[in-house]
Every structure is written in C-alpha cells, then in structure tokens.
VOBA-1610 file (N, C-alpha, C; in pm, whole numbers, padded with zeros to 5 digits, always signed):
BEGIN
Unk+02230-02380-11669Unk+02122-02421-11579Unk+02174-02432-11437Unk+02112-02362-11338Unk+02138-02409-11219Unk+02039-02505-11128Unk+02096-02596-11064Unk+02053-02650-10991Unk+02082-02689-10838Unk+01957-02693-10744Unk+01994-02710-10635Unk+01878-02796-10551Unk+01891-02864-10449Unk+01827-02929-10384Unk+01767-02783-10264Unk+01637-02834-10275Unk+01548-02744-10152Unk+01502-02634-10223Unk+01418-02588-10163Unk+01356-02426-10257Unk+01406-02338-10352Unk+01369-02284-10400Unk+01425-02205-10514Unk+01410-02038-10534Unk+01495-01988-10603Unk+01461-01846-10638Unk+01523-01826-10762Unk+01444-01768-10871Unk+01476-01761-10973Unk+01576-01659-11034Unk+01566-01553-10917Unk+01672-01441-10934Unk+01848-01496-10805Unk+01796-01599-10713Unk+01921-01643-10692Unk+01883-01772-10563Unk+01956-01848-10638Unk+01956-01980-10559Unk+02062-01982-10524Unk+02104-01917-10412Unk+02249-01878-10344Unk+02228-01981-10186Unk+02128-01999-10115Unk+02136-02020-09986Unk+02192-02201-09971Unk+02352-02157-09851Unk+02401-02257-09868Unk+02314-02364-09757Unk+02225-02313-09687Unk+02190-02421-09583Unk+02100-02499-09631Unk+02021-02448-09721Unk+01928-02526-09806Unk+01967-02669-09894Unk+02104-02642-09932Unk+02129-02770-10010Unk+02170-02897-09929Unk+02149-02877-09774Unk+02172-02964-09699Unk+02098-02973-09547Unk+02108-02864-09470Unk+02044-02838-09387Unk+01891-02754-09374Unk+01789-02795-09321Unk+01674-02737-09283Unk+01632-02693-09193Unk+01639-02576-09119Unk+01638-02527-09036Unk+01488-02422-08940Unk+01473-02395-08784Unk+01357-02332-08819Unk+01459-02224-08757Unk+01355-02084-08811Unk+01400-01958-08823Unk+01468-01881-08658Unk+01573-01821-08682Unk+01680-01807-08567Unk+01584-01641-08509Unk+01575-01623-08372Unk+01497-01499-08372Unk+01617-01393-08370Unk+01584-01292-08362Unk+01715-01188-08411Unk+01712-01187-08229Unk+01662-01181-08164Unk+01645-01144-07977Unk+01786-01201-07966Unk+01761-01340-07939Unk+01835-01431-07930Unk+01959-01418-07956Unk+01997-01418-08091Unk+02093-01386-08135Unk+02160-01275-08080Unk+02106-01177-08053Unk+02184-01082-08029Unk+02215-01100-07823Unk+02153-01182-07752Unk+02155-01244-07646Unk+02270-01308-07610Unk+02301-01407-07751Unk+02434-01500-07675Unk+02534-01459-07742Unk+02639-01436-07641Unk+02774-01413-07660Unk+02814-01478-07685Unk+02939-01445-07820Unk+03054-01573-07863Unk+03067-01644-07789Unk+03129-01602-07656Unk+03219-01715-07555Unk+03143-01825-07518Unk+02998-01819-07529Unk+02927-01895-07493Unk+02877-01985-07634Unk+02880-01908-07747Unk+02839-02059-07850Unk+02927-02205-07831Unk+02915-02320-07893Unk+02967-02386-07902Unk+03097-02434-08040Unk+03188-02489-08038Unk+03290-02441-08130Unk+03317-02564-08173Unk+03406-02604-08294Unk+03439-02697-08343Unk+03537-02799-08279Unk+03530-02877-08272Unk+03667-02939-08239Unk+03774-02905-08326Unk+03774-02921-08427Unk+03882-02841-08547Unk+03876-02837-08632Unk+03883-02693-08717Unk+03880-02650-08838Unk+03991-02596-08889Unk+03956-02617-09041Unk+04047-02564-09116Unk+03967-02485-09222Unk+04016-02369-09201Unk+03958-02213-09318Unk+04097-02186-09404Unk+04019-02189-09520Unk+04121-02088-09609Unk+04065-02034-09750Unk+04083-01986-09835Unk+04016-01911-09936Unk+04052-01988-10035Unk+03920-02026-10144Unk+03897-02070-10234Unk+03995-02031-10319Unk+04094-02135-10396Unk+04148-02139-10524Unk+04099-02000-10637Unk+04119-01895-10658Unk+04091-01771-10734Unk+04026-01872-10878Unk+03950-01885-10907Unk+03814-01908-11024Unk+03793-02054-11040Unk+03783-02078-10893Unk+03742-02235-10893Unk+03609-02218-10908Unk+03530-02289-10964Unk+03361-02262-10982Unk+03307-02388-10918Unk+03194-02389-10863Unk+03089-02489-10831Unk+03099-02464-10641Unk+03000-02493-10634Unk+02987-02437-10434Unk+02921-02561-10378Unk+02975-02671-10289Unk+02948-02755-10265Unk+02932-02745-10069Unk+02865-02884-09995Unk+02856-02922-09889Unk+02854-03020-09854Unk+02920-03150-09802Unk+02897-03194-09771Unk+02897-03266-09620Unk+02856-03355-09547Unk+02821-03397-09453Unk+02791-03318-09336Unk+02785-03335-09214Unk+02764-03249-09117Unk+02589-03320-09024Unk+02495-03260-08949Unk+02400-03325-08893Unk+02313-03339-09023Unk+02274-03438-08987Unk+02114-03523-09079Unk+02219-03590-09209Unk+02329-03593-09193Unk+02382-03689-09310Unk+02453-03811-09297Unk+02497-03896-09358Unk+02543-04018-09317Unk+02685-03985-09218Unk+02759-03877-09250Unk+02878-03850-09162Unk+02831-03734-09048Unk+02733-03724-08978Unk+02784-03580-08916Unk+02869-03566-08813Unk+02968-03620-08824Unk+03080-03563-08708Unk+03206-03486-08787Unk+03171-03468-08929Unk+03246-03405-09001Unk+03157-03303-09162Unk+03221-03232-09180Unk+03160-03123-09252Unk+03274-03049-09360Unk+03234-03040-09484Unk+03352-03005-09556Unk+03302-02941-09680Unk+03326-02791-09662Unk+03227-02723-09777Unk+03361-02610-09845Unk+03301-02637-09964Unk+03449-02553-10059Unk+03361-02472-10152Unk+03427-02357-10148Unk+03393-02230-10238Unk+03307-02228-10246Unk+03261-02123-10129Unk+03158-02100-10059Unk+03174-01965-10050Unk+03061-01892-10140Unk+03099-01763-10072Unk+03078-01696-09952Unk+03124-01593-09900Unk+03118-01598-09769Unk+02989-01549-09699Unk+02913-01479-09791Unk+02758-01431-09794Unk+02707-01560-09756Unk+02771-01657-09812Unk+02614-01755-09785Unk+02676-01828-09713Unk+02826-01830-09613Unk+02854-01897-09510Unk+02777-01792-09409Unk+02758-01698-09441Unk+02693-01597-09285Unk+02555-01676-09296Unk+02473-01638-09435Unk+02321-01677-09436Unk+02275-01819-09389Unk+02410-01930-09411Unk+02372-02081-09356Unk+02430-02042-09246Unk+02484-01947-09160Unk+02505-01956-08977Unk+02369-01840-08905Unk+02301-01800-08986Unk+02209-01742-08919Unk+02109-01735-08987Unk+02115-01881-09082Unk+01992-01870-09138Unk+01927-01766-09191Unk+01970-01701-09248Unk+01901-01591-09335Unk+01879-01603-09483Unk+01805-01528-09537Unk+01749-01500-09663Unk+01832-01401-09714Unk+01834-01395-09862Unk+01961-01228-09952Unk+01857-01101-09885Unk+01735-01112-09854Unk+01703-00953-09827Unk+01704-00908-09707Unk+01739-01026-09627Unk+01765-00999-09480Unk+01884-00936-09383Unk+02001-00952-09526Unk+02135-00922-09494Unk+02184-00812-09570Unk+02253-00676-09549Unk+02307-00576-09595Unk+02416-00541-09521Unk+02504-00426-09587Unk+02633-00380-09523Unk+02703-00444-09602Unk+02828-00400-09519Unk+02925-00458-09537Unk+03041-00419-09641Unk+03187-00473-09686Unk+03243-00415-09793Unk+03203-00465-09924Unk+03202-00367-10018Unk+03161-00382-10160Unk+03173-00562-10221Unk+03287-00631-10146Unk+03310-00730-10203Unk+03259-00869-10173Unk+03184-00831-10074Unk+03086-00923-10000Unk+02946-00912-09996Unk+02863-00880-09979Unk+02712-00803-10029Unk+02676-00854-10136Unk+02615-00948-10179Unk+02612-00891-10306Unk+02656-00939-10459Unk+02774-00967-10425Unk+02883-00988-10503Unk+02904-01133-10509Unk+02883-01248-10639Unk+02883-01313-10636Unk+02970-01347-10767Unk+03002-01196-10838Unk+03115-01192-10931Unk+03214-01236-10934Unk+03317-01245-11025Unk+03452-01245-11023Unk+03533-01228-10883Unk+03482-01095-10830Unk+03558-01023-10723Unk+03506-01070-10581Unk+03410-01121-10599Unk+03385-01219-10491Unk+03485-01315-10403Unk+03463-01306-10257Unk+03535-01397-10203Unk+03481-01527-10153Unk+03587-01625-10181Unk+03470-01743-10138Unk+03591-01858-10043Unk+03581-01896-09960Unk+03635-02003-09857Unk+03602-02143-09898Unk+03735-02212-09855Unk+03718-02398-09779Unk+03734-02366-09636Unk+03595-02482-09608Unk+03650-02520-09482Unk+03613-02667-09479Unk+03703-02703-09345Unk+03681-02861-09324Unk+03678-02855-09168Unk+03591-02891-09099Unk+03580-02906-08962Unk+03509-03019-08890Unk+03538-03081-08793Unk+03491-03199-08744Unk+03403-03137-08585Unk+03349-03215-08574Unk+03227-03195-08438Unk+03164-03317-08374Unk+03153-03347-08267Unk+03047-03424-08179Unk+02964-03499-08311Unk+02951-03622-08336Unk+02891-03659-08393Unk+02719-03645-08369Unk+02667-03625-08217Unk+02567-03587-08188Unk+02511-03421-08203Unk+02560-03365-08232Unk+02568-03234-08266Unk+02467-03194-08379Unk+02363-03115-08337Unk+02232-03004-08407Unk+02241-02977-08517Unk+02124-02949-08613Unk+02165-02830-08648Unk+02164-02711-08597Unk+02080-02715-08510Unk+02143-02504-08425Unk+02257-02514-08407Unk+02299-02612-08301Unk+02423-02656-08277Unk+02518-02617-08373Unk+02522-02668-08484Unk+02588-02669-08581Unk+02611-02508-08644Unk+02451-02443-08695Unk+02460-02319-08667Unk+02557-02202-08586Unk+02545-02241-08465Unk+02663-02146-08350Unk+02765-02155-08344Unk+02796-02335-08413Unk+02944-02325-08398Unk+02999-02267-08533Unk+02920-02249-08663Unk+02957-02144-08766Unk+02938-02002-08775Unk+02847-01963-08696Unk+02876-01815-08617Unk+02973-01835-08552Unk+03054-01896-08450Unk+03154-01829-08408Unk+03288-01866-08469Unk+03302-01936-08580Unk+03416-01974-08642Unk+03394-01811-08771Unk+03302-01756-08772Unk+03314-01676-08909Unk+03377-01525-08777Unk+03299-01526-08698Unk+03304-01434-08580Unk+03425-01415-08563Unk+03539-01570-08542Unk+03685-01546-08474Unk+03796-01562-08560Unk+03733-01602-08653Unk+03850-01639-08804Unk+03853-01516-08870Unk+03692-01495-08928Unk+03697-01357-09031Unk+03699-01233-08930Unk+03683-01183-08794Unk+03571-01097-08722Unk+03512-00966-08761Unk+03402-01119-08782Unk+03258-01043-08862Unk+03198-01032-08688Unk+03147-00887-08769Unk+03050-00800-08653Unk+02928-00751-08752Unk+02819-00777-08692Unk+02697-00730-08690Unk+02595-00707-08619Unk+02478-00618-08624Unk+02391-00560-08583Unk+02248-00581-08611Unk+02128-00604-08571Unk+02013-00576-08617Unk+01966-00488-08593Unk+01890-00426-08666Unk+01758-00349-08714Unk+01633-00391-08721Unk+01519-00334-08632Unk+01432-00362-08712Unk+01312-00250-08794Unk+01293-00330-08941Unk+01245-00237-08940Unk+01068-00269-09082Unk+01021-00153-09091Unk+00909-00113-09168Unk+00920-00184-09291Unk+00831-00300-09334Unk+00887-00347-09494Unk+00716-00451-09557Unk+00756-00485-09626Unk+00631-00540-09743Unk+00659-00717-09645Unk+00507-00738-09630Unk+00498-00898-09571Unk+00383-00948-09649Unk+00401-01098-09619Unk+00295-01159-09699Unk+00209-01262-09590Unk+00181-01261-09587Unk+00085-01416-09520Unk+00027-01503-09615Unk+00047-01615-09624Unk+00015-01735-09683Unk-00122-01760-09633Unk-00235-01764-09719Unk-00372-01809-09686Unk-00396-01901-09784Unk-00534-01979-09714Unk-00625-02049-09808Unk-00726-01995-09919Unk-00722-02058-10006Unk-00795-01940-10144Unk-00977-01966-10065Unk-00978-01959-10247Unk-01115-01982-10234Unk-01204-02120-10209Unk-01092-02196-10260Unk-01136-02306-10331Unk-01024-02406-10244Unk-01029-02547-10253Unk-00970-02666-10214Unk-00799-02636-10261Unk-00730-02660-10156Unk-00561-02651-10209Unk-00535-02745-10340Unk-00459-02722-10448Unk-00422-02814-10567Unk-00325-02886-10522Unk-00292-02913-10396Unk-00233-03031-10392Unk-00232-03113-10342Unk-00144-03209-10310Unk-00202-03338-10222Unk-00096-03387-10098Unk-00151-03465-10049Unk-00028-03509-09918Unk+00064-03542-09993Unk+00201-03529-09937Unk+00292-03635-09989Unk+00269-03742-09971Unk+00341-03800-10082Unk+00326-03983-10146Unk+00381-04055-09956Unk+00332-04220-09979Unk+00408-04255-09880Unk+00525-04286-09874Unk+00604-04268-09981Unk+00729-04275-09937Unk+00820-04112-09923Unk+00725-04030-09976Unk+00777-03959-09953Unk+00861-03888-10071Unk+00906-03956-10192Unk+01004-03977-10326Unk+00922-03860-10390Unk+00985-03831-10502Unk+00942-03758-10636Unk+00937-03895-10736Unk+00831-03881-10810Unk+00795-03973-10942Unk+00892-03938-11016Unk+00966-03841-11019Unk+01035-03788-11137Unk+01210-03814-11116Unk+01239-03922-11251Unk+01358-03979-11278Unk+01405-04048-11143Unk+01575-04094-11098Unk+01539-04202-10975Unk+01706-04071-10906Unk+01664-04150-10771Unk+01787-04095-10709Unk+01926-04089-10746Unk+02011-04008-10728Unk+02127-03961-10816Unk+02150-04000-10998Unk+02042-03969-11037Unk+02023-03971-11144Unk+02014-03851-11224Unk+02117-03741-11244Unk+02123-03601-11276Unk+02109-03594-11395Unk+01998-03483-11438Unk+01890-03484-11552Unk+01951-03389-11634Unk+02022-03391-11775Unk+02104-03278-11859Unk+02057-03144-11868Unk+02101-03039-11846Unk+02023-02935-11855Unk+01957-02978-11954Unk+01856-02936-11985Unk+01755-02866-12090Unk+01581-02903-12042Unk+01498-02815-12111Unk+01391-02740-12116Unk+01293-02880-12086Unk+01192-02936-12028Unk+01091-03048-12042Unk+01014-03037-12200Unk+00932-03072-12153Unk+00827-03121-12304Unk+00750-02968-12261Unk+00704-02899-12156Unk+00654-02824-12134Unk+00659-02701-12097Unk+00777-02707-12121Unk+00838-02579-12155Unk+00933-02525-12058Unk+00911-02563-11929Unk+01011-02539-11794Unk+01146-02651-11784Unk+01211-02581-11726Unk+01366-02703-11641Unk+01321-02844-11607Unk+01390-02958-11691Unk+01370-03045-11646Unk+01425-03064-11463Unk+01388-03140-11387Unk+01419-03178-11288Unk+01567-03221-11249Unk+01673-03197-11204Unk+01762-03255-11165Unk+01819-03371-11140Unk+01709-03442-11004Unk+01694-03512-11000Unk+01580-03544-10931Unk+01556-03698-10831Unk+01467-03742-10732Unk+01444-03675-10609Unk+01335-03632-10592Unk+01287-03583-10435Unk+01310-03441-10426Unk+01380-03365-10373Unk+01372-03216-10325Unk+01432-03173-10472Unk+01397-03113-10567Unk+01519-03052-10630Unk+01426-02936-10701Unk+01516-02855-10773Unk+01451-02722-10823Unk+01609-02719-10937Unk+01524-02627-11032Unk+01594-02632-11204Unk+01555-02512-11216Unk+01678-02440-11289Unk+01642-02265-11301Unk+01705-02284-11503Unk+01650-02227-11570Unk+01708-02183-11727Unk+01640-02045-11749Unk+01749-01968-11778Unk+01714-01848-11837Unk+01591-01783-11687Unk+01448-01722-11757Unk+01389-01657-11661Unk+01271-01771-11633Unk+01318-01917-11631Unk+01189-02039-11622Unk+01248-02118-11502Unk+01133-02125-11416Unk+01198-02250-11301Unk+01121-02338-11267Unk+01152-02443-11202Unk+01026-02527-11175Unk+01101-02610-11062Unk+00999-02655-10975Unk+01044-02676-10797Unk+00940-02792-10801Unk+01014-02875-10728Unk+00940-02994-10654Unk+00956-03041-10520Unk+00923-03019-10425Unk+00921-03059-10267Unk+00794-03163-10236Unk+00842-03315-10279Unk+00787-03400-10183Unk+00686-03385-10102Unk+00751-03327-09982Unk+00752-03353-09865Unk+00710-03244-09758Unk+00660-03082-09815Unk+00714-02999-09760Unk+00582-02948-09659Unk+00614-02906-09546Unk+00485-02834-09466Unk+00469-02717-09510Unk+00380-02634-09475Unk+00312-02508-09504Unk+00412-02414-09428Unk+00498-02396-09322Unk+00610-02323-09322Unk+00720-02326-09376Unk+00750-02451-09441Unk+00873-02475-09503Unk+00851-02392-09687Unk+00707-02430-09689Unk+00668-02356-09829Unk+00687-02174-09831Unk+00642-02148-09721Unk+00643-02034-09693Unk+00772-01976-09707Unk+00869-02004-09613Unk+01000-01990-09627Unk+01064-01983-09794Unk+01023-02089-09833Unk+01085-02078-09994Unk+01043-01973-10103Unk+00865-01961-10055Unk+00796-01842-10101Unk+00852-01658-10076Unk+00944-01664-09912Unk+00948-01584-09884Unk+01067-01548-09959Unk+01200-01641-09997Unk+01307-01610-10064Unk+01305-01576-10205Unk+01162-01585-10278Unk+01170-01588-10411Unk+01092-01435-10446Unk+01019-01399-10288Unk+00897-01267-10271Unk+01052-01174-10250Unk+01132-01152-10196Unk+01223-01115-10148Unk+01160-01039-10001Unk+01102-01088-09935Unk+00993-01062-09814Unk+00952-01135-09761Unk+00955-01096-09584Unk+00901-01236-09518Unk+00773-01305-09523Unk+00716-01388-09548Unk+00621-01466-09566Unk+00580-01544-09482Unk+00466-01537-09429Unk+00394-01635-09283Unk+00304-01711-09336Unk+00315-01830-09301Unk+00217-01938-09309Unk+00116-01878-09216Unk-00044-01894-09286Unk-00159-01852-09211Unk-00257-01959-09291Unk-00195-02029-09362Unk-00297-02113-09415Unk-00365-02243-09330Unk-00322-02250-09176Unk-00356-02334-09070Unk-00372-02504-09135Unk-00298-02499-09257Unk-00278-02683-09217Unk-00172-02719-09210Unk-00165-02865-09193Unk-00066-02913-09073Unk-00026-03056-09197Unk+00109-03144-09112Unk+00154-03245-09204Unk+00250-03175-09401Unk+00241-03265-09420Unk+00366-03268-09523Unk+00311-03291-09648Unk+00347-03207-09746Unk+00258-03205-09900Unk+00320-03217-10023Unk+00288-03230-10130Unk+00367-03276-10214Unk+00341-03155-10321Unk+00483-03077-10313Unk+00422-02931-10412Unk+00528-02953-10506Unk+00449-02849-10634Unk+00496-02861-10775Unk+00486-02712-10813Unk+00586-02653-10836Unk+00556-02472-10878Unk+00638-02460-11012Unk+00597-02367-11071Unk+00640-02331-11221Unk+00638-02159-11206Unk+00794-02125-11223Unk+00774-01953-11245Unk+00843-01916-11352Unk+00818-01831-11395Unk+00892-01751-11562Unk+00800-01714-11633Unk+00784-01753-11742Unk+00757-01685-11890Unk+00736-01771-12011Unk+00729-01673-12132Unk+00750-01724-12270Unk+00831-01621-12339Unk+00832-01685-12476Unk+00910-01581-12541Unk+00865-01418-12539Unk+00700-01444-12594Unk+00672-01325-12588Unk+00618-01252-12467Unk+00678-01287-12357Unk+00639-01235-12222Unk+00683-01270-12117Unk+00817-01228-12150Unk+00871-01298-11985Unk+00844-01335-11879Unk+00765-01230-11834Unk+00701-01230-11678Unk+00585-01269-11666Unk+00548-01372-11766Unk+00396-01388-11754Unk+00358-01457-11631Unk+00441-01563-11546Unk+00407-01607-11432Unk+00475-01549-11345Unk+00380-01424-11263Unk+00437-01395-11168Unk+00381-01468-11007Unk+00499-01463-10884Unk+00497-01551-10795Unk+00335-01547-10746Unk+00298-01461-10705Unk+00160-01416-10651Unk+00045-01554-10727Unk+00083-01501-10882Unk-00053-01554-10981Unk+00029-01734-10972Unk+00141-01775-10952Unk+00172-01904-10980Unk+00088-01939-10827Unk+00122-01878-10720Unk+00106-01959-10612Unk-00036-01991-10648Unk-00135-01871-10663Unk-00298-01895-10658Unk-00321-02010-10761Unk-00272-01961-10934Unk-00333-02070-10974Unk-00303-02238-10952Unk-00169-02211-10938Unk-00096-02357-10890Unk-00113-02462-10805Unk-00141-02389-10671Unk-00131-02421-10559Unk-00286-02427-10493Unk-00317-02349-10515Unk-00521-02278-10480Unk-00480-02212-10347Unk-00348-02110-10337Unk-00335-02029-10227Unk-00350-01895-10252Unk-00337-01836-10163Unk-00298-01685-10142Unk-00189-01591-10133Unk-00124-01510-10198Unk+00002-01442-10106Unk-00101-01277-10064Unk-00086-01262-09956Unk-00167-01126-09929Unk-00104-01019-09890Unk-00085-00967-09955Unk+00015-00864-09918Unk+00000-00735-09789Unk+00111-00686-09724Unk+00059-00608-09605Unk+00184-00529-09578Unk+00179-00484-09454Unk+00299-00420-09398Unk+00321-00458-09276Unk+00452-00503-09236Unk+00472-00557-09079Unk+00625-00480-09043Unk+00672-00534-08932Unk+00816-00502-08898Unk+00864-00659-08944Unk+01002-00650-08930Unk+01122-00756-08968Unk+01249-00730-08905Unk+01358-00822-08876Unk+01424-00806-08842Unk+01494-00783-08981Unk+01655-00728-08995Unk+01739-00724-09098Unk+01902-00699-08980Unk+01991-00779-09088Unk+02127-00786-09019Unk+02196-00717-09093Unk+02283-00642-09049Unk+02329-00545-09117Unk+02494-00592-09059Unk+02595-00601-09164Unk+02730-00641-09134Unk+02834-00483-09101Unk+02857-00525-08999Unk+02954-00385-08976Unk+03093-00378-09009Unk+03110-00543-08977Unk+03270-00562-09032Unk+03305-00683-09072Unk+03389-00738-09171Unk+03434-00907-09218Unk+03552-00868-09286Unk+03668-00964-09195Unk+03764-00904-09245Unk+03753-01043-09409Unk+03860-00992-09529Unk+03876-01039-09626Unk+03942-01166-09638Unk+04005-01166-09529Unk+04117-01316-09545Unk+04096-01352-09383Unk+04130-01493-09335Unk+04051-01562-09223Unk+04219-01527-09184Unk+04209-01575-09015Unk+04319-01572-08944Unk+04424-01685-09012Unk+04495-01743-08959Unk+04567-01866-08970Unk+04530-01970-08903Unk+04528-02091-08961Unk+04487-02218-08889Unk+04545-02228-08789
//
C-alpha cells in the first residue's frame, strides 16, 4: 500500500512537494527569465546519494512547518527533486538519461540532502533555492516547449456539487492525527485512510483521497496529475471544500471507475475534454553524481 499526504494518482504518487509543500503553478516564461545567478541559495547544504536500496522517500521541515529554517529530505529521487523545484507534474517532464525519466526502479538514482535557510523564507523562495542547488551540484539543464496536447476544464454539472464546505476545523472525521491506519482494504471495498486530514491510500488498482480543505484549483491540480493532463478550474467557486474520491475497480472489472465517471458521479462535476497548448520541460542534461560538498 502506498501512502501519501495531498492528492493522489493511482498510477504514481511520486510528487515530492505534495507531501509537504503546496504550491501555485510556476509559469514556464518566468522560469526561463531568471538566471541562476540571480535565484536565491541556501545558506548550506549538504548533497549526496542515497545509500544503494535504501527504500522509503521522506521530507521533512522547511516553510509552513514547525522548523523552516531547516529542511532534510533522504532518498529522493531525483525526478521528483526537479518536479518539487519547478513544481511539475510526471507528464510535464521528459528527456533526459535513461536513468532518470522515468525510472523509479532499482537503477534509479535517488539523493540526501540537508540544507538550512532564512527561517523567513517562501515557498517559491524555497523553490529557487532548489533549482539552483540541482542546477550547480547536479548541472541540470533544461528547456521548454510548448506544445499541442489533451486539456480538461473543470465545470459545474448539471446538478448541485456533492460536496460540502469544509468542516470548521478543517480535520478529517476519519481516525485521529498521527494515527497510521494498517494497510488493508475498508468495509467498502477501497484503501483505508492513512491517517487524519489530507491523506490518500493506493492498493493494487483502488484508491481513495480525502482533502479537507481543498479549493477548486487545488482539486484541479490533483485531477490534473491523475488525467495525466493539464486541468483548469472553470467551475467558478471560491473557498475550501471537503472532497472524498474513490478510483479503481472490482474483481471483475478493473477499470470500472474511471477518473472522468468518478469525478461526475462523486463530486456532481465535469472533466471536459479539449485541446489547448502547455508548457513541457524537457531535461537536456543531469549529471549522475552531485559535485562535492
């Protein structure tokens, strides 16, 4: 069973910014606007490559947590140290060498780091100064594109949304804080819950997500990682909601809930499908092993 705090995808709950940081979306302009010399940088880090078959990918502290003037994330692969510094999604990012892309195998490479910062310090902030530590440690180079691809816009159905504001505190009803729930299946057939408040439970091809708290772009966003396509909130409401999604199957039909039919019946939304442009980052170069501390 995997589990992770913040949105979900049933084919991969890889994104490291999600299990800690929430971010709004970086424009590719921009990005390609500011020069290294000009991001902001750590006071000091330490990079080096994950122990060869250490398992479990952790984060902790950094902005919005009880420590953020310090940050310390181990075996991490390096895909999803790029995707938590530029905020990206798996279909947003391509290139690169065989062993990075992709690759979340065996042959995968994955980093520690430990770095301290301004205790007042962003998350964009925080963001730039991990673009330019991957930039001058690994030097990773990349490019955007943009280009021709499948979009969705998030609308209102027919009928009244199935859900409701979030509670006032804000909590999940379900089990209490750091209270981690054993893998296995509910009474109803999906992943029990993890734990309290943001969390999402993946078994086999069944998942089930709970967000408190979440606005209609933040839903979107999670919608868009699971569509493997960008997804726009167009459903014009506003404030913080308390959503509950169920995707997978049964025995005799795996795919019986697909994302489209969960959102409508679930939710009382729309995914509408279309064609737009997108940005996509394409990696030109990362070297395999970081400089020296």
């Amino acid at each position: 069973m995997n589990s992770e705090q913040g949105g979900f995808s049933i084919l991969s709950v890889r994104k490291l910014a999600r299990i800690v940081i929430v971010t709004m979306p970086i424009l590719a302009a921009a990005l390609r606007a500011q020069p290294n010399s000009i991001k902001p940088q750590f006071e000091a880090a330490s990079v080096k490559l994950s122990v060869p078959g250490a398992r479990g990918m952790s984060m902790t502290g950094g902005p919005g947590t009880d420590d953020p003037g310090h940050v310390v994330l181990r075996n991490c692969h390096l895909e999803s140290l790029i995707m938590a510094a530029y905020d990206l999604e798996t279909f947003e990012i391509s290139g690169g060498p065989a062993w990075l892309i992709g690759n979340f195998g065996p042959a995968s490479v994955k980093a520690d780091i430990v770095a301290t910062m301004p205790p007042g310090t962003t998350k964009r902030q925080f963001e730039l100064m991990l673009q330019r530590l991957l930039e001058e440690r690994f030097n990773l180079v990349m490019h955007v594109e943009r280009k021709e691809t499948t979009t969705y816009d998030l609308a209102l159905g027919k009928n009244r949304p199935k859900f409701l504001p979030k509670t006032t505190s804000g909590e999940s009803s379900v089990g209490s804080p750091g209270a981690p729930v054993s893998p296995a299946l509910g009474t109803d057939g999906f992943p029990a819950l993890p734990f309290a408040g943001s969390s999402t439970s993946v078994m086999g091809n069944r998942a089930r997500l709970h967000e408190p708290k979440a606005t209609m772009e933040q839903l979107a966003q999670i919608l868009s990682r699971n569509a493997g396509a960008p997804v726009k909130d167009m459903t014009g409401l506003r404030g913080e909601y308390d959503i509950n999604l169920f995707l997978g199957g049964n025995d005799n039909d795996p795919d019986q809930i697909t994302l489209e039919q969960a959102v409508e019946d679930q939710l009382g939304l729309k995914m509408i499908r279309s064609k737009g442009f997108a940005d996509f980052f394409i990696v030109d170069h990362m070297d395999k092993i970081p400089t020296e501390n």
